[in-house]
C-alpha positions as CSV (number, residue, x, y, z in Angstrom):
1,X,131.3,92.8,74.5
2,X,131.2,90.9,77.6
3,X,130.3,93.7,80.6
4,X,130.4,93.4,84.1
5,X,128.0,95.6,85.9
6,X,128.2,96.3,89.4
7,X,125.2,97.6,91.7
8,X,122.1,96.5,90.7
9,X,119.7,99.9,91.4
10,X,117.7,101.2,88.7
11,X,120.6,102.4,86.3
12,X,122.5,99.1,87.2
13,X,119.7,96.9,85.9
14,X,118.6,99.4,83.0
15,X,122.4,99.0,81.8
16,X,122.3,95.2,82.2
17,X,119.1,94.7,80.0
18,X,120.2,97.0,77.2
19,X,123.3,95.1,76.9
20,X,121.5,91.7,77.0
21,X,119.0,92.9,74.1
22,X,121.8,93.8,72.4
23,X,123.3,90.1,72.5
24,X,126.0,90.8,74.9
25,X,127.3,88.6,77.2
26,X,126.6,90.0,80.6
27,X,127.1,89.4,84.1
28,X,125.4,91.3,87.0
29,X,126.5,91.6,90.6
30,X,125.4,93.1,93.6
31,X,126.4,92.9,97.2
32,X,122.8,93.0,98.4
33,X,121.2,88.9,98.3
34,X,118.0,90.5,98.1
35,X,118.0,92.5,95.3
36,X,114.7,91.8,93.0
37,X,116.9,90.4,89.8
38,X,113.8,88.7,87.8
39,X,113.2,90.9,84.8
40,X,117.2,90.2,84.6
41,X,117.0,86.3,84.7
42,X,114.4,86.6,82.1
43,X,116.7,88.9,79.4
44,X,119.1,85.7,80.1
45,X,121.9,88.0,82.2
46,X,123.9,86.1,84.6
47,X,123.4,87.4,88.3
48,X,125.5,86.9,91.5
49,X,124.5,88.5,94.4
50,X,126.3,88.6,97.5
51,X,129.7,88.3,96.5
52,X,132.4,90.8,95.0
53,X,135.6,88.6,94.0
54,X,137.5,89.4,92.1
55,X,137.2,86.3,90.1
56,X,133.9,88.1,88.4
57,X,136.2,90.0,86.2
58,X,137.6,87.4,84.3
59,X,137.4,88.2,80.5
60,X,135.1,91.1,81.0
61,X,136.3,94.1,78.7
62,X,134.4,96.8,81.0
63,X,132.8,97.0,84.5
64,X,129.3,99.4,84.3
65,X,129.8,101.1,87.8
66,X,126.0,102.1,89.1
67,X,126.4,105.7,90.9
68,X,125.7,104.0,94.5
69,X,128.8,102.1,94.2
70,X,132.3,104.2,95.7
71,X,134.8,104.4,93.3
72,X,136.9,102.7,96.1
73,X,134.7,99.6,96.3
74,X,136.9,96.4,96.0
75,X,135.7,95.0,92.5
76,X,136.0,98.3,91.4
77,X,140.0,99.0,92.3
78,X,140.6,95.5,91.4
79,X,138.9,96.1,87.9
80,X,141.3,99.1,87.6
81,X,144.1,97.4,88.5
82,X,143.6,94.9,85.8
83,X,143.1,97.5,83.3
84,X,139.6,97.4,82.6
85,X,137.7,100.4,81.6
86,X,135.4,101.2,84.7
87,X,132.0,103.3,83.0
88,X,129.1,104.6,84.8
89,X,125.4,103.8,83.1
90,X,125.7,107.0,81.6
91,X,128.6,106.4,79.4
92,X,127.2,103.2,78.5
93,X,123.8,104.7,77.6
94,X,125.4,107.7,75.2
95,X,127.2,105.4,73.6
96,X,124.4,103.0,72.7
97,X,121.7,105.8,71.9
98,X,122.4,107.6,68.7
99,X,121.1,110.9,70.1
100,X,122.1,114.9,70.8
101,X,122.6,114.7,74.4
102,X,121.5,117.8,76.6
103,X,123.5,117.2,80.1
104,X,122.6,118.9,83.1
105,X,124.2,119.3,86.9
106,X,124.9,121.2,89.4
107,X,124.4,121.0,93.2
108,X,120.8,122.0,93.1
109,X,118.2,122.7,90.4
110,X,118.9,119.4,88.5
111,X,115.9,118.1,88.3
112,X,113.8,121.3,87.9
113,X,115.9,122.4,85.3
114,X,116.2,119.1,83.5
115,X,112.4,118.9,84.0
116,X,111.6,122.3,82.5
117,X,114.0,121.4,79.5
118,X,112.1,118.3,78.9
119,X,109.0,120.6,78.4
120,X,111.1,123.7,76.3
121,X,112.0,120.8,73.8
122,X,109.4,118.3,74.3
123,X,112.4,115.9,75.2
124,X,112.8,112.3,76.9
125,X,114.3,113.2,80.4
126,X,116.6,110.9,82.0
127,X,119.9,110.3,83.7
128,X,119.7,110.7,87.4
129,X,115.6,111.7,87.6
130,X,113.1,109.2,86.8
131,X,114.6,106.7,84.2
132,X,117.8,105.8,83.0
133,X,119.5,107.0,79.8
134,X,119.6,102.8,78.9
135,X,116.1,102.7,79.5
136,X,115.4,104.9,76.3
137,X,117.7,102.7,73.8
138,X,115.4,102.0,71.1
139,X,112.9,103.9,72.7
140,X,113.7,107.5,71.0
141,X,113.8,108.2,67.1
142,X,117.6,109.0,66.2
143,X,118.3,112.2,66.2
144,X,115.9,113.4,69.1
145,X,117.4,115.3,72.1
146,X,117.6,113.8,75.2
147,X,117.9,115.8,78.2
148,X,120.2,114.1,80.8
149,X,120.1,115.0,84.1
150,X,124.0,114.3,85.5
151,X,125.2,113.5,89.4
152,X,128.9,113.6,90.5
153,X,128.5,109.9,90.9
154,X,127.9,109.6,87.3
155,X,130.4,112.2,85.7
156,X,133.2,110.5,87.9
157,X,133.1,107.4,85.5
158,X,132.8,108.9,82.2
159,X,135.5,108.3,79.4
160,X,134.1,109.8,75.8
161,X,130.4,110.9,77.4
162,X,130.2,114.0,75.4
163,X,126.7,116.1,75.4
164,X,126.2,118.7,72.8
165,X,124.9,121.3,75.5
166,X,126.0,120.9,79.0
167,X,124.9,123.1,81.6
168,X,126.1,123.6,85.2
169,X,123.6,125.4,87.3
170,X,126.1,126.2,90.6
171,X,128.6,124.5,93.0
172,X,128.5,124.2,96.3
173,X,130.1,121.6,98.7
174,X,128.2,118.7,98.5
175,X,128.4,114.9,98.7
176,X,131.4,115.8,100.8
177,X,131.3,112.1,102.6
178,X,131.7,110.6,99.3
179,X,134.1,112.6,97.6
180,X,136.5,113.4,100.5
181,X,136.8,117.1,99.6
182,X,135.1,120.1,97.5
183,X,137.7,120.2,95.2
184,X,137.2,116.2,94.3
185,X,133.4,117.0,94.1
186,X,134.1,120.2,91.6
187,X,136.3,118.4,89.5
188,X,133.9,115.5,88.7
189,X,130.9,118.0,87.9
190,X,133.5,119.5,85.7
191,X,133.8,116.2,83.7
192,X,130.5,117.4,82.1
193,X,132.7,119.7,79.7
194,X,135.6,117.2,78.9
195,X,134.8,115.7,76.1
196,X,133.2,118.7,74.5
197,X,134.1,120.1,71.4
198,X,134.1,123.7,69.6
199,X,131.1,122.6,67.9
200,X,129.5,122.3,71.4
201,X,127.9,125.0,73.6
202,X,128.6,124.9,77.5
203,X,126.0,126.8,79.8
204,X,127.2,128.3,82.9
205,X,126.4,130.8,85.4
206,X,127.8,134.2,84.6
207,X,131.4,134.6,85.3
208,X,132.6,131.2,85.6
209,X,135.8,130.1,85.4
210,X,136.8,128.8,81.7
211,X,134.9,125.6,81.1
212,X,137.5,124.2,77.6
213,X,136.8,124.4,73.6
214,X,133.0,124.4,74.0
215,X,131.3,128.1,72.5
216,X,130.3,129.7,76.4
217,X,126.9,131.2,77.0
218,X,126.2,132.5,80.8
219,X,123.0,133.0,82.3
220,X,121.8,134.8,85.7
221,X,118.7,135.1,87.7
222,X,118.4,138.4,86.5
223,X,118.5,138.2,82.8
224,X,115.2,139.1,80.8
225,X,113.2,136.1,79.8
226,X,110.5,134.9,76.8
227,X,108.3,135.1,80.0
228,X,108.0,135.0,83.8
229,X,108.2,131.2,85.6
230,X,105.2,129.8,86.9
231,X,107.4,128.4,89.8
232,X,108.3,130.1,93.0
233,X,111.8,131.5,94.4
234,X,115.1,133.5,92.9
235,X,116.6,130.2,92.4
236,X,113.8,129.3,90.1
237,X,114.5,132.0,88.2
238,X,118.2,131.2,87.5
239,X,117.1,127.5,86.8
240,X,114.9,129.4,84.3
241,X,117.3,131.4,82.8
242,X,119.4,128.4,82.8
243,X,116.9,126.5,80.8
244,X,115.9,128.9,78.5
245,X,119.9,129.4,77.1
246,X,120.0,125.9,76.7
247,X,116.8,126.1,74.8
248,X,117.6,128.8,72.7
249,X,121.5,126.5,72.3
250,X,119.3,123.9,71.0
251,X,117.2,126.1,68.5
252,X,114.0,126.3,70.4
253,X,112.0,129.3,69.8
254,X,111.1,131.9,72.5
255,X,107.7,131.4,72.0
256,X,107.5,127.7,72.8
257,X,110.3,128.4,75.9
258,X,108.0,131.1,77.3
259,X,104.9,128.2,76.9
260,X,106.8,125.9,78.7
261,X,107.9,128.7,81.8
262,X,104.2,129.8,81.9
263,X,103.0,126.3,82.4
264,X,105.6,124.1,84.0
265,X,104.5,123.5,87.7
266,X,107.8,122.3,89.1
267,X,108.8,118.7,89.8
268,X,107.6,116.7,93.3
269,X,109.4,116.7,96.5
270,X,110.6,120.5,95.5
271,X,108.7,123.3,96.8
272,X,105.4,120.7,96.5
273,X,102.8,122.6,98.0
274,X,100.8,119.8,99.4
275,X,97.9,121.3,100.9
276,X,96.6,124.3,103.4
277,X,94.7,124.0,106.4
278,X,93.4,126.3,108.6
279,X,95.2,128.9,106.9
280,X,98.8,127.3,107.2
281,X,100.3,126.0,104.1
282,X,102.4,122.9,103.7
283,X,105.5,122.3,101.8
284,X,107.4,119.5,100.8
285,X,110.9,119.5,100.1
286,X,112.5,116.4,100.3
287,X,114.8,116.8,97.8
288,X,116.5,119.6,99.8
289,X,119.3,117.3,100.6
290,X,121.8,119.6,101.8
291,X,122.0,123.3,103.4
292,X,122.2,125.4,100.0
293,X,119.0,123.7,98.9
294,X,117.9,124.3,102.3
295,X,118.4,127.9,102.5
296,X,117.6,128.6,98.6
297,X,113.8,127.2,100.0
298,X,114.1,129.4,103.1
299,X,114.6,132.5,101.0
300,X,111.6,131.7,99.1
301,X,108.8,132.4,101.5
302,X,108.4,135.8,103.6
303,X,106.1,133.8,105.5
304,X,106.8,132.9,109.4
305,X,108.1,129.5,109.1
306,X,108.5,126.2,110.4
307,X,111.1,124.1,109.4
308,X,111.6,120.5,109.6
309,X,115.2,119.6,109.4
310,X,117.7,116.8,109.5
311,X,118.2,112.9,108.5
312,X,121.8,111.8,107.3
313,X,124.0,114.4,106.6
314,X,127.0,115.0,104.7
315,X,129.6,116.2,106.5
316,X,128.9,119.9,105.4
317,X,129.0,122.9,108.0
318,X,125.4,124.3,109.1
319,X,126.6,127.5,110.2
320,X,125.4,129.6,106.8
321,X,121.6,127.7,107.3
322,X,121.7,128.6,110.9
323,X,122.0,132.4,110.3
324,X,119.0,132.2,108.0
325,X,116.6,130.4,109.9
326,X,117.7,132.9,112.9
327,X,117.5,136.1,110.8
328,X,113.8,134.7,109.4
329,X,113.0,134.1,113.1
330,X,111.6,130.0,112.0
331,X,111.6,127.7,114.2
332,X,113.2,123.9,113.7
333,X,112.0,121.1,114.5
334,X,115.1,118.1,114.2
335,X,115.2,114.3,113.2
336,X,117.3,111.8,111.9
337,X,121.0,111.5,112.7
338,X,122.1,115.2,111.9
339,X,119.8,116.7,114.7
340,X,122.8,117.1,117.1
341,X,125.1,118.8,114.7
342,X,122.3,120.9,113.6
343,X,120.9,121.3,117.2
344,X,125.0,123.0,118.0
345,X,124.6,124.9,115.5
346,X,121.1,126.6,116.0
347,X,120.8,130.2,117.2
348,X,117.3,129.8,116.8
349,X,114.3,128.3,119.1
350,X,114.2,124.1,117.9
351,X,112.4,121.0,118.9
352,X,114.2,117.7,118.9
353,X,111.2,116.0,117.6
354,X,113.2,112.8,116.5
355,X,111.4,111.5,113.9
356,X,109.1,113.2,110.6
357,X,105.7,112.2,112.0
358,X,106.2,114.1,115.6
359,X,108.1,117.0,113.9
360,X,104.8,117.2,112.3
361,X,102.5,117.0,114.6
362,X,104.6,119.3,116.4
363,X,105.0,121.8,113.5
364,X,101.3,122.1,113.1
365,X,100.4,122.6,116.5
366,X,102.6,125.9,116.8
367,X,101.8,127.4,113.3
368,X,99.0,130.1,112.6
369,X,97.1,131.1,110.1
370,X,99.5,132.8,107.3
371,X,102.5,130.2,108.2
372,X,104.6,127.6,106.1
373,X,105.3,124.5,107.6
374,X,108.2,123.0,105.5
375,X,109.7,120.2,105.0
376,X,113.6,121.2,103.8
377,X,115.4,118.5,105.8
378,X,119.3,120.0,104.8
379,X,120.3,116.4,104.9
380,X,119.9,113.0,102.8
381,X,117.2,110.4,104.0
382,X,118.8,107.5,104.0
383,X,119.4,106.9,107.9
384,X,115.3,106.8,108.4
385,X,114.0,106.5,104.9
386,X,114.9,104.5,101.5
387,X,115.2,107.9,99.6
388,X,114.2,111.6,99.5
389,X,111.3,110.1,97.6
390,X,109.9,108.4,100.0
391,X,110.6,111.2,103.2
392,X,108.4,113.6,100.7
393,X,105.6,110.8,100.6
394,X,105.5,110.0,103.9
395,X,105.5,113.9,104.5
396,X,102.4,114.0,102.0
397,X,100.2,111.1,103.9
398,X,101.1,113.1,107.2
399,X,99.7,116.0,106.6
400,X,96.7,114.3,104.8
401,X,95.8,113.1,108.1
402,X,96.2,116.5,109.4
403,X,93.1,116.8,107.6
């Protein structure tokens, strides 16, 4: 095979190294001249940064498209043109591992849910948290489950990716400035089901529309469980139920699922209680990167609250977040590019604070004993941080020095 693979992120260069241990012939681009392409040069890939002809496909029987990359990116519409297969990471990485693959999406729970199933079926986690589903080839004894956590970006470039459980957890509008509409969001979460067969099982919330020809099991936040999460909020206890179908779909027994509930602590950047002082707790998260996260947080604490919102947003309306916050009576404090559609959509008292480090200090100052501050930002990071990663960390060594 000789594979072209465009965007050299994390799944981009996990992708390029499995092919190149495999003996393929493999040639690695990225627009970016300062991308950190050693551990590449050293598995003998061939790298190009800073350029995008079209010239790079020549002979190439496939492009692997990381998720950054739009699907209308010029190497990518040019590879299409030409009638090459355009794959995302994932599709590369189910081919090459010879393993049951449990996928997972949704807007929001992803990563709790894939999380917890990692711990229900003592499973490799992957996909779109932590490592990528390349990074595991020869890693994981054939026949072992791998949980696979699954973005829009990464459905939208799937051709046989077909996982023997998929779940959905929800959909809402989301990624809006990448996909163009909710319907061309929808559809690529959908792509999860595709490929799936009758001998398949398809976990979805209960009451969804039809999903195709896998066997349908539906879950709600109300349904009896093996036991009673350890995490906090209602939407924690659909990701449970979520997670304990899939389970069960996978022949796990309740008594392992309800070990795993009791003892899972959640995943970072999501609902992270980092510390309390002086009686005010603090709570990071990050990951919140839109206004259904947002408000699922929100709903989660009866305490008075403080709420630290904004960064890049996504073209999605406010309005639903801003009747929360004002029927909770929190206040805001804004940063980051979104803080003057937020601020026009506000009913409630708010603080253009700018930037995370004065929305803190801010934050703190106001709260009493018995308050959350929290950091739920309704928006992505990107326009004052590399990732929601790094927001949560830098939210973590702020309120350290609170100390």
């Amino acid at each position: 095979m000789n594979a072209l693979v465009l965007g050299l992120a994390r799944s981009g260069q996990a992708a390029a190294l499995a092919l190149a241990q495999r003996g393929e012939r493999v040639l690695a681009v990225d627009q970016d001249e300062d991308v950190d392409v050693g551990r590449l040069a050293a598995a003998g890939v061939e790298v190009r940064l800073g350029t995008d002809e079209d010239s790079l496909l020549e002979g190439m029987d496939v492009l692997i498209k990381s998720p950054g990359v739009p699907a209308d990116a010029p190497l990518v519409a040019a590879a299409r043109k030409r009638g090459v297969p355009v794959w995302s990471e994932v599709e590369l990485g189910a081919r090459l591992l010879d393993n049951p693959i449990l996928g997972v999406t949704g807007t929001n729970g992803k990563t709790t849910t894939s999380e917890l199933l990692g711990a229900m079926l003592g499973a490799s986690v992957a996909g779109n948290v932590g490592r990528a589903l390349c990074d595991l080839d020869g890693e994981v004894e054939r026949g072992e489950w791998i949980v696979c956590e699954l973005s829009s970006f990464q459905l939208e470039d799937i051709e046989e990716f077909r996982p023997r459980i998929a779940v959905l957890l929800n959909l809402e509008p989301d990624h809006l400035d990448r996909h163009g509409s909710f319907e061309a969001y929808r559809d690529a979460k959908l792509r999860i089901f595709e490929n799936q067969t009758a001998e398949d099982t398809a976990v979805v919330p209960l009451g969804f529309a039809s999903v195709g020809e896998a066997r349908r099991v539906e879950f709600a936040g109300g349904d009896p469980l093996p036991a009673e999460p350890r995490i906090p909020g209602a939407h924690n206890r659909e990701n449970a139920a979520a997670a304990t179908a899939a389970a069960r779909a996978a022949g796990v027994a309740d008594e392992r699922i309800a070990e795993a509930l009791r003892s899972f602590p959640g995943v970072p950047h999501r609902l992270e209680e980092v510390a309390e002082i002086g009686g005010v707790r603090f709570v990071n998260d990050s990951k919140a990167t839109n206004a259904a996260a947002a408000r699922r947080a929100i709903a989660s604490y009866d305490a008075p609250l403080h709420v630290i919102l904004g960064g890049l947003g996504k073209n999605e309306s406010y309005a639903e977040l801003a009747a929360d916050l004002h029927e909770r009576g929190a206040r805001a404090y804004l940063i980051g590019v979104a803080a003057d559609e937020l601020a026009g959509a506000l009913e409630s008292p708010f603080e253009r604070s700018g930037d995370l480090a004065t929305a803190l200090r801010s934050a703190a100052a106001a709260a009493q004993p018995g308050d959350v501050v929290l950091l739920s930002p309704a928006a992505a990071s990107y326009d004052q941080f590399e990732d929601f990663e790094e927001r949560g960390e830098e939210f973590r060594r702020l309120v350290e020095e609170l100390r």
